[in-house]
C-alpha positions in Angstrom: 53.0 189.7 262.0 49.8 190.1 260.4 49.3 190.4 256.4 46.5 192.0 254.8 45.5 192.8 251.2 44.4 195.7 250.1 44.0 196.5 246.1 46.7 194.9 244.2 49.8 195.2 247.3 49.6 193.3 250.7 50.7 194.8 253.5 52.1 194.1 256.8 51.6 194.8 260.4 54.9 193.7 262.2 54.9 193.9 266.1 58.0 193.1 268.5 57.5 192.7 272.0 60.4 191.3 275.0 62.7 192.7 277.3 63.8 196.4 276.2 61.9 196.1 273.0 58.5 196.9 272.0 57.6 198.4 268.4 54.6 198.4 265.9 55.4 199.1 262.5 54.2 199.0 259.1 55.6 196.9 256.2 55.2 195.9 252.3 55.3 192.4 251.1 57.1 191.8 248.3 56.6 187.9 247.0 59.2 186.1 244.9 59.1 182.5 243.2 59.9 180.9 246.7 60.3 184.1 249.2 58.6 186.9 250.6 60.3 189.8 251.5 59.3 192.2 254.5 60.1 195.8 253.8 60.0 199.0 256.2 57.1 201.3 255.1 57.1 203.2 258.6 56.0 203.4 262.5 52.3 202.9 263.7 54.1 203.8 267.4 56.0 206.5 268.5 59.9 204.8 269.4 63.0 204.2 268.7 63.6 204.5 264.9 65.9 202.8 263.5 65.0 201.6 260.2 64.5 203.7 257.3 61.8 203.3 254.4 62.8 200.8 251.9 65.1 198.9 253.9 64.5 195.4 254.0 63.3 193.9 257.4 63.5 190.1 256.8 63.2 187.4 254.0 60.9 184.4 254.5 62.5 181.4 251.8 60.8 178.3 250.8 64.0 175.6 251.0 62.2 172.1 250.2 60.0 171.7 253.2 61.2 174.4 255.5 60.9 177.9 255.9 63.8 180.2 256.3 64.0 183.5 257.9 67.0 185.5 256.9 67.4 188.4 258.7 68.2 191.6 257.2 68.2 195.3 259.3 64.9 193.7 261.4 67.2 190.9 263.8 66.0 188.8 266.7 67.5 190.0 270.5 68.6 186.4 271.2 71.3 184.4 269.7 71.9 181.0 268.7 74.1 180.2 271.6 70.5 180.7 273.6 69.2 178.4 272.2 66.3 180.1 271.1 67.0 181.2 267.3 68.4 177.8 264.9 71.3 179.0 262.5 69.8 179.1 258.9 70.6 175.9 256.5 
């Protein structure tokens, strides 16, 4: 994910790449007190669609020293039984 600013809003350039997947799209950031919120603007390339504008992609939480992705319509291909993704606090 890449953030930049432009004017007064910051935007996002989220890219997913692994087996079956592959998708470029463009997101707002939303900040909070302790969060930032990813939200679905649209596509920068042609695929699969299957998230419409406004829905919220994923939430990054500040929770003491950690960070805390919780995932919303935007979720990773492996689960925690692979030992890849840890279960959220």
């Amino acid at each position: 994910m890449t953030i930049i600013k432009r004017g007064n809003e910051s935007l996002a350039e989220v890219a997913g790449e692994g087996f079956q997947t592959h998708f470029r799209i463009r997101a707002k950031v939303q900040k909070g007190a302790n969060s930032v919120r990813i939200i679905y603007l649209g596509q920068i390339e042609e695929g699969l669609q299957k998230f419409k504008p406004g829905d919220t992609l994923f939430e990054l939480v500040q929770a003491k020293e950690k960070v805390i992705t919780k995932w919303v319509v935007l979720t990773p291909a492996a689960s925690v039984a692979d030992g890849f993704i840890r279960q959220n606090d």
